[in-house]
C-alpha positions in Angstrom: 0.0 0.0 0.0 3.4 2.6 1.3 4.4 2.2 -3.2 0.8 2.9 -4.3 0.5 6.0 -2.0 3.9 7.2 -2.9 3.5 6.6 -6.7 -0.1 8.4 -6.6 1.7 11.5 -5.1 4.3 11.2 -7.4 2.0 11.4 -10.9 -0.2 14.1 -8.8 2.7 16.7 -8.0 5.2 15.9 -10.5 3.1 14.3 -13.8 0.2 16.7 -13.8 1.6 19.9 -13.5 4.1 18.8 -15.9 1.2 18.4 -18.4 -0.8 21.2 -17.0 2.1 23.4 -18.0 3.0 22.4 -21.0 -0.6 22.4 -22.1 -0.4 26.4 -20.6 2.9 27.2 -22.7 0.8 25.7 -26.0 3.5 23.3 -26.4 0.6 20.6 -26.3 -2.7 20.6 -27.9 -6.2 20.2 -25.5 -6.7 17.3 -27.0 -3.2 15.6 -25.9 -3.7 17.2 -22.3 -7.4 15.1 -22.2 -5.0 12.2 -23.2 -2.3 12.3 -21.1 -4.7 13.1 -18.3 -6.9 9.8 -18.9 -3.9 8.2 -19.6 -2.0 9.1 -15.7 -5.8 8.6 -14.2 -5.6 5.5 -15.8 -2.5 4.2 -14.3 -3.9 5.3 -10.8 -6.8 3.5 -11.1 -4.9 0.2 -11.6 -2.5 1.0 -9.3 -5.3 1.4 -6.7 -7.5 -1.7 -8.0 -4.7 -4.3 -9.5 -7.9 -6.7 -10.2 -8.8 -4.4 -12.9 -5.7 -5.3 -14.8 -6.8 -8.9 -14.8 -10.4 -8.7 -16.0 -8.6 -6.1 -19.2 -5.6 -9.5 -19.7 -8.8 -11.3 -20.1 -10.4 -9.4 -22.6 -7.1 -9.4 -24.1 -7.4 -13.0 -24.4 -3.7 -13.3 -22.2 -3.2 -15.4 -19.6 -1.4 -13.3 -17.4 -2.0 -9.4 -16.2 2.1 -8.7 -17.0 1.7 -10.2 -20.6 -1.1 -7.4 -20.8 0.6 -4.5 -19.3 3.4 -5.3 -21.8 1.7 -5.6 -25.0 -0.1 -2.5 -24.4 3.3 -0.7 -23.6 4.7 -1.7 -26.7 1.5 -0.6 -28.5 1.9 2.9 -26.5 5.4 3.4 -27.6 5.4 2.1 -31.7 2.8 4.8 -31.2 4.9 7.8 -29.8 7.6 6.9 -32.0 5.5 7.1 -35.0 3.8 10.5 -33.6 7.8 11.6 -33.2 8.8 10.6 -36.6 5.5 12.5 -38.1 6.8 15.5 -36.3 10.4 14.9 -37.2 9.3 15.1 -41.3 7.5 18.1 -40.4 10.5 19.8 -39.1 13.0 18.6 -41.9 10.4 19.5 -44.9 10.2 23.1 -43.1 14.3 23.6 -42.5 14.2 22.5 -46.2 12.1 25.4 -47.6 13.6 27.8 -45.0 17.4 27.1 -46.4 15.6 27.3 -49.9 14.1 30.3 -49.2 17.3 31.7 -47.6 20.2 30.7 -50.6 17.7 32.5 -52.9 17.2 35.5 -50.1 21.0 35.1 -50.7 21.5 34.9 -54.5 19.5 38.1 -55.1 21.3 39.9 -52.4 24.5 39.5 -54.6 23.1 40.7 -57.9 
């Protein structure tokens, strides 16, 4: 019970203002705050009712709840990686036009 109660506090004054803040600063969208935020209530809720995990490796169709918890980390990361390398394409296609934009900026300067 001590790790559940120090792991709630931990998401609660370290997790959520984290998010709160960086949902204030417009680094993140409202819609990934409402994420993030079910996603963190979600891990205290299972962290406060273990049984839950059980009955969600059973819908899974997995024998055990760590098999479960697993799976569904993996699926969470391939995911943030892919939402990383969307971003990262973003950001190459618009240094790409800014350094075109700035060579011929340039080249006109010098005629």
């Amino acid at each position: 019970m001590v790790i559940q109660i120090i792991v709630t506090i931990g998401i609660v004054l370290l997790v959520f203002p984290t998010v709160y803040s960086a949902f204030k600063k417009k680094t993140i969208s409202l819609f990934s705050l409402i994420i993030w935020t079910l996603f963190w209530v979600g891990g205290i809720v299972i962290i406060w009712n273990p049984s839950l995990m059980g009955k969600i490796s059973g819908f899974m169709g997995v024998q055990r709840s760590i098999d479960a918890i697993v799976y569904l980390a993996i699926v969470f990361l391939l995911y943030i990686v892919f939402r990383f390398r969307i971003r990262l394409n973003e950001m190459q296609r618009e240094i790409t036009m800014l350094t075109r934009k700035l060579a011929i900026k340039d080249i006109n300067k010098k005629k």
